[in-house]
C-alpha positions as a printed NumPy array, in Angstrom:
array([[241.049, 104.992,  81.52 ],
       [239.284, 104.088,  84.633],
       [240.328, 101.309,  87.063],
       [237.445,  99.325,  86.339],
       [237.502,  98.824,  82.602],
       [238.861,  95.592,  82.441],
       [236.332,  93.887,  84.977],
       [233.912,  92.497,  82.885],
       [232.017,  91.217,  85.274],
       [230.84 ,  94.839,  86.438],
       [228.066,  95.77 ,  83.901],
       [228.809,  99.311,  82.139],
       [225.011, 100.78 ,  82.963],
       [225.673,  99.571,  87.102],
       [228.903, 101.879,  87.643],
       [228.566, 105.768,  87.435],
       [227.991, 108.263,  84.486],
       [231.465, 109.865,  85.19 ],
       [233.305, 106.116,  84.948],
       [231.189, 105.818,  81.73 ],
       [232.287, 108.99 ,  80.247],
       [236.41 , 108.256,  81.441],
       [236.394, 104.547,  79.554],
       [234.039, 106.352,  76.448],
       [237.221, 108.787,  75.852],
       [240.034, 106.42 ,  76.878],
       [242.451, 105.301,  74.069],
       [240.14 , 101.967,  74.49 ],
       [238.155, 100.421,  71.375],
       [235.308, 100.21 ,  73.917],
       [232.961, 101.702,  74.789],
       [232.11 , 102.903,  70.941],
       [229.611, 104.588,  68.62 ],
       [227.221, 101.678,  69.453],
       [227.431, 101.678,  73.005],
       [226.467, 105.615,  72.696],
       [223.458, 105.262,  70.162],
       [222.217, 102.771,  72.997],
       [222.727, 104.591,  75.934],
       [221.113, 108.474,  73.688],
       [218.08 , 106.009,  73.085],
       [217.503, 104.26 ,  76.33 ],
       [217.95 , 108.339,  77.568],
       [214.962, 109.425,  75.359],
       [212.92 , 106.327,  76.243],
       [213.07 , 107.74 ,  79.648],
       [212.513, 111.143,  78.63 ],
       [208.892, 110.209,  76.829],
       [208.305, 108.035,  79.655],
       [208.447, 110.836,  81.887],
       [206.019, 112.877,  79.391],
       [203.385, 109.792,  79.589],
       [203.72 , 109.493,  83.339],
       [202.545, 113.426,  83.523],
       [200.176, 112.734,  81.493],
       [198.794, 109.407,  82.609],
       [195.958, 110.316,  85.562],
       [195.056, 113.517,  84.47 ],
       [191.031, 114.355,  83.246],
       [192.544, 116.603,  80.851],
       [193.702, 113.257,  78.742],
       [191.307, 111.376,  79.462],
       [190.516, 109.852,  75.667],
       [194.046, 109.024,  75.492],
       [194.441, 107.118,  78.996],
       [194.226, 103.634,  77.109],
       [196.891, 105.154,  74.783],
       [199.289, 106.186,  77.163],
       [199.238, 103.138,  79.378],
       [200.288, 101.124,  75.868],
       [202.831, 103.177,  75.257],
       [204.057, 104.078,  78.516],
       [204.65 , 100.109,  78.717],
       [206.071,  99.964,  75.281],
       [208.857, 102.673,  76.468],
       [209.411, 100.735,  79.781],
       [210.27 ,  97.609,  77.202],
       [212.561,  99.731,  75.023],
       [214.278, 101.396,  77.892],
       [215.424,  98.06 ,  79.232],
       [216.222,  96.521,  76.168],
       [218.174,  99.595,  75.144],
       [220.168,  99.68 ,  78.54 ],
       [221.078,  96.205,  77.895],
       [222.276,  97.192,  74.472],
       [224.827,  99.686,  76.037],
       [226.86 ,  96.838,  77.579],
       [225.743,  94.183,  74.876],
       [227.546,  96.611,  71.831],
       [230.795,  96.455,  74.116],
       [230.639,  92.592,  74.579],
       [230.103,  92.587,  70.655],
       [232.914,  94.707,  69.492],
       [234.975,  93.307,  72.373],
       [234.912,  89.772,  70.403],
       [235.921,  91.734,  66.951],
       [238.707,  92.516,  68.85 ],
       [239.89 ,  89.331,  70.203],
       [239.721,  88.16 ,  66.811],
       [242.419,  91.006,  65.768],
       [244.128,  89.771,  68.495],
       [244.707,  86.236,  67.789],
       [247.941,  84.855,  65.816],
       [248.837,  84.696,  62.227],
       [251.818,  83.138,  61.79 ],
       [251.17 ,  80.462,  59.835],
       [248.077,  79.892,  57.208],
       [245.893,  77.779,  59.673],
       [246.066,  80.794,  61.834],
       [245.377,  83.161,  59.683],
       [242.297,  81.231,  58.654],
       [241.355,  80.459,  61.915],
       [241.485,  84.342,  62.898],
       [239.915,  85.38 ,  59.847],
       [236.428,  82.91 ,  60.302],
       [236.628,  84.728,  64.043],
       [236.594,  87.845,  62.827],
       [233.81 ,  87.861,  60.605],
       [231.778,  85.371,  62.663],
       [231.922,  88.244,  65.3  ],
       [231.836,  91.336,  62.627],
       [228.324,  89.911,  61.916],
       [227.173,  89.434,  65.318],
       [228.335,  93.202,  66.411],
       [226.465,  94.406,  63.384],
       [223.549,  92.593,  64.454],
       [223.507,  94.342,  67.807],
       [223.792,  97.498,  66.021],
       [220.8  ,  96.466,  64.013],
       [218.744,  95.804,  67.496],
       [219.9  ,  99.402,  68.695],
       [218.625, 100.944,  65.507],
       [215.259,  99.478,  65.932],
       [214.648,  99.769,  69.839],
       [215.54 , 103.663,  68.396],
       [212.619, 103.25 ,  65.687],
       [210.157, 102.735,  68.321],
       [211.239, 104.715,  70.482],
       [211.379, 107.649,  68.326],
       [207.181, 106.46 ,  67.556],
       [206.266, 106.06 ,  70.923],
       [207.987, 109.949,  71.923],
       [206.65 , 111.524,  68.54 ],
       [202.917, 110.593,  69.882],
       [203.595, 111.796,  72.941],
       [204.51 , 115.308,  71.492],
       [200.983, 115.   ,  69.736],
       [199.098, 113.759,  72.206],
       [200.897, 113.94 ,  75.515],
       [201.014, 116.573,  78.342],
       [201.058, 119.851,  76.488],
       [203.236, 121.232,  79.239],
       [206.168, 118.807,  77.979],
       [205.961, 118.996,  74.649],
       [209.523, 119.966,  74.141],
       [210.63 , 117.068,  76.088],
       [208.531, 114.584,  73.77 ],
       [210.248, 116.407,  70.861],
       [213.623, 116.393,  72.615],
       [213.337, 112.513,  72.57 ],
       [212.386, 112.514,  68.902],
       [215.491, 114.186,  68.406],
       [217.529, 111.778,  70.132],
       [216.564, 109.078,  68.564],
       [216.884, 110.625,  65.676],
       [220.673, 111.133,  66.661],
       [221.223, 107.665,  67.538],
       [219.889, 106.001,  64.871],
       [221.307, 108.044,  62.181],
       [224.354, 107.303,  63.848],
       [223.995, 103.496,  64.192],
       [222.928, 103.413,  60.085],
       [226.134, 105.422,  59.466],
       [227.942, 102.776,  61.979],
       [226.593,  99.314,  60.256],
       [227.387, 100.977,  56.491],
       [230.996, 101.335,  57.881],
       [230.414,  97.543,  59.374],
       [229.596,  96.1  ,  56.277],
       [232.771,  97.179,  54.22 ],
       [234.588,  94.78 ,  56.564],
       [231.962,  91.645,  55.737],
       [233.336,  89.519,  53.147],
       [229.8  ,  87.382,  52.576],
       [227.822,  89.272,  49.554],
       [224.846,  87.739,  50.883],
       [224.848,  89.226,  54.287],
       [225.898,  91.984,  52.929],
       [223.12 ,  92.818,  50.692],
       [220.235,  91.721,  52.767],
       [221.688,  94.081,  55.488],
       [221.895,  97.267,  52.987],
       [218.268,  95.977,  52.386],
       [217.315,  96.164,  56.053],
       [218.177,  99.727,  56.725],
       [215.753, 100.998,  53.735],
       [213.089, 100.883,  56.683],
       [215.325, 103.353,  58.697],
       [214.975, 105.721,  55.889],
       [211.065, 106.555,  57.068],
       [212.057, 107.077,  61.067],
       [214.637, 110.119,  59.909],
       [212.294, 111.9  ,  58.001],
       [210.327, 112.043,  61.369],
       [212.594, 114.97 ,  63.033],
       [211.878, 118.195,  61.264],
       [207.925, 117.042,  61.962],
       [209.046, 117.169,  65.507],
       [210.584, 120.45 ,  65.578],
       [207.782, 121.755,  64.049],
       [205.48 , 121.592,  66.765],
       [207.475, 123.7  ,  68.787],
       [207.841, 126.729,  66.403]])
């Protein structure tokens, strides 16, 4: 484990890759499968960015300038908000785990711990459900690009399909584990309902790979 783990006022994303990688496989709960999803998508956000900004300027694409711009801002967005998600998934599950961590000695306590835990299960999940769909567009935005974009970086526009395509199958597989620990049927349900729209994104890969055989 690094030395800076336990600092939480250092955010994850300002300290190196290296430190990153050390506290990802420490014995630690934290960094997690969240944190990762976040971190693969805000990397292929920046991958199609770089395939719009080689193709923004050029006569050769032209029709598409308009396009580009739009999306070249739309992957700025998703970058940010996905770098942000990084640390936010560790703050999330970080709170699950203060829950585990409180007493439960007596019933009051144990009722007091449980309401915590759940309260804060839900939240997490919730982040996990803003990583999945910063992912969605991402995955949009770079699957254009392959399209559309530079032809000389195609297989970096389809490299960030895949990544997404990583991370969000990933972060489904994550919030399915998620909700076996939710005890409201209600949240429950409308969440297994939510990731139905996921289903459409994954199907988006092998379209990917094809336009580089």
């Amino acid at each position: 484990m690094s030395d800076t783990q336990g600092e939480e006022s250092v955010v994850i994303t300002e300290r190196s890759i290296h430190a990153y990688l050390e506290d990802l496989a420490a014995r630690e709960p934290t960094p997690g499968g969240g944190s990762v999803a976040a971190l693969v998508g805000a990397l292929a956000a920046g991958l199609a960015a770089m395939v719009a900004n080689f193709t923004r300027g050029s006569k050769k694409y032209a029709a598409v300038a308009p396009e580009v711009e739009h999306r070249l801002a739309q992957l700025g967005h998703s970058l940010q908000t996905l770098e942000e998600l990084v640390q936010k998934d560790i703050d999330a599950y970080g709170a699950v785990g203060v829950g585990f961590a409180m007493p439960r000695g007596t019933a009051a306590e144990r009722s007091t711990r449980s309401s915590h835990i759940q309260r804060a299960s839900v939240a997490a999940t919730e982040v996990l459900f803003e990583i999945a769909d910063a992912c969605t567009d991402v995955s949009g935005h770079a699957m254009w690009l392959a399209k559309h974009g530079n032809t000389n970086l195609v297989s970096d526009a389809v490299m960030a399909v895949l990544l997404t395509d990583a991370a969000l199958r990933g972060t489904v597989v994550t919030i399915e584990s998620s909700l076996s620990f939710l005890k409201d049927a209600n949240v429950v349900a409308a969440m297994r309902d939510r990731l139905v729209a996921y289903e459409r994104v994954s199907r988006i890969r092998e379209e990917a790979l094809s336009l580089t055989r």
